[in-house]
C-alpha positions in Angstrom: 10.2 39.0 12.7 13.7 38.0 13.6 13.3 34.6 11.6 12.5 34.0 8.3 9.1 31.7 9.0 8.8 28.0 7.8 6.8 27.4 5.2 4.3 24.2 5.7 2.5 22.6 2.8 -0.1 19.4 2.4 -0.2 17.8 0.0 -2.4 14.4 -1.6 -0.4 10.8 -1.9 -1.8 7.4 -3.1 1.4 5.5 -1.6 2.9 6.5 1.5 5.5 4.2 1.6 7.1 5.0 -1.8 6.2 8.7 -0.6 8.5 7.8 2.3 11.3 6.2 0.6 10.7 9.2 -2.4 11.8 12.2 0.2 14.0 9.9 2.7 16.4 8.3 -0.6 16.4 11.8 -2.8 16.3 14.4 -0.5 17.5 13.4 2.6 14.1 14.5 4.6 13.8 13.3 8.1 11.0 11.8 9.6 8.5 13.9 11.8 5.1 13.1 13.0 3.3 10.0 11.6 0.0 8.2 11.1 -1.4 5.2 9.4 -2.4 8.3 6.7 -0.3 11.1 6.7 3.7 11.4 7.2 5.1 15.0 7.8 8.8 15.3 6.5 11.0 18.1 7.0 12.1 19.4 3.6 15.0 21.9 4.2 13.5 23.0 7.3 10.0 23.3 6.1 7.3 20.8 7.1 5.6 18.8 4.4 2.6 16.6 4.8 2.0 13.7 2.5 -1.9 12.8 3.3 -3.2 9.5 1.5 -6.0 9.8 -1.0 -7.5 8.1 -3.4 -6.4 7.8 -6.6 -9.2 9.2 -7.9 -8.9 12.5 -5.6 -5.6 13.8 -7.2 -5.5 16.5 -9.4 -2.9 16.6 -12.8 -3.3 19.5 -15.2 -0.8 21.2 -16.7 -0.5 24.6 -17.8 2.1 25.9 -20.9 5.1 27.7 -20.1 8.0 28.7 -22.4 7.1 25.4 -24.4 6.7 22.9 -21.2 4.0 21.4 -20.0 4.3 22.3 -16.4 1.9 21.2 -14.1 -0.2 23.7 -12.6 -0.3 22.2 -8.7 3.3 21.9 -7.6 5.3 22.6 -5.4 9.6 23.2 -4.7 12.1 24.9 -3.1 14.7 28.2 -4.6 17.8 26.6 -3.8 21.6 28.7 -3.8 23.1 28.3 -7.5 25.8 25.9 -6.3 23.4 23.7 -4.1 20.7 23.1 -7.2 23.9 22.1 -9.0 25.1 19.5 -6.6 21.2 18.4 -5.6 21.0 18.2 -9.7 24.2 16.2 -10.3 22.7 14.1 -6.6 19.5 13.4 -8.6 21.1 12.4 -11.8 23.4 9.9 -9.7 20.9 8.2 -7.5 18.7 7.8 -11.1 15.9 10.1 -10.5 13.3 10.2 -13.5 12.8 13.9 -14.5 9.4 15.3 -15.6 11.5 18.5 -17.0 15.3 17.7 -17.3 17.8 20.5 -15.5 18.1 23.3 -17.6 18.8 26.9 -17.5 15.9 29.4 -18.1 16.4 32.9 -19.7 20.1 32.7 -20.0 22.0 36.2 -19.5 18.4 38.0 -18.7 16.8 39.3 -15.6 15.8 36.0 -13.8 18.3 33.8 -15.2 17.3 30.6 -13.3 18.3 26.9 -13.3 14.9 24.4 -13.1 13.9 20.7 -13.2 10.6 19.2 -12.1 10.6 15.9 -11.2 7.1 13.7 -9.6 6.7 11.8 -6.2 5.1 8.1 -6.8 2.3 9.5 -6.6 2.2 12.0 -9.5 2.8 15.4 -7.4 5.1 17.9 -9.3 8.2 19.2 -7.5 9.9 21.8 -8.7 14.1 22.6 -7.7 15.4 25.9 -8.8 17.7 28.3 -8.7 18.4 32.0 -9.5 21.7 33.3 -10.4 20.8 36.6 -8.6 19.1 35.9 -5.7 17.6 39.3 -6.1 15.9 38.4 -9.1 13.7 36.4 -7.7 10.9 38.9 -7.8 11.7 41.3 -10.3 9.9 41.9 -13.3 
């Protein structure tokens, strides 16, 4: 494979307007395909797909980890050390409501790595974060 591939995801809304205005005002994502119920976005070259549901249809449990309650469905992007910094100091600019403030995980350690989960309007978990060695992302 000469490419790496692009990674597409779907994922439930309840709003697709504030979905819209969500990826368009934080992140920058341009406008793909559209319906009256589904809006695909390109998030740093990947394709997401916000599909409206019900409120009633979306999931929100959480599982514990390292203290935080982190919701089990989400979903992100592994960003280069320097661009989670600026996207973090971007996000803490424009306002944006954190469900885990920006912090540094396992400091000095084999997968040192910068996090923050923040939630769409309608309650889906994104998490932003970084390694310092991008060779750690897998190790053990």
């Amino acid at each position: 494979m000469s490419e790496r591939p692009r990674f597409h995801l779907a994922f439930p809304v309840t709003d697709l307007p504030a979905t819209e205005r969500f990826f368009v005002d934080l992140f920058g994502c341009r406008i793909g395909r559209t319906d009256e119920r589904w809006i695909d976005f390109d998030f740093y070259g990947h394709q997401l797909t916000a599909h409206l549901v019900e409120v009633s249809a979306h999931p929100a449990s959480t599982n514990p980890v390292d203290g935080d309650a982190i919701p089990a469905s989400h979903f992100g992007l592994i960003l280069p050390w320097a661009e989670w910094h600026a996207l973090r100091d971007h996000l803490q600019e424009r306002g944006a409501v954190f469900l885990l403030e920006p912090k540094i995980r396992f400091a000095g350690e084999v997968g040192e790595q910068a996090t923050m989960f923040l939630r769409d309007p309608s309650g889906n978990a994104i998490e932003l974060k970084s390694f310092r060695d991008d060779a750690s992302v897998f190790a053990r």
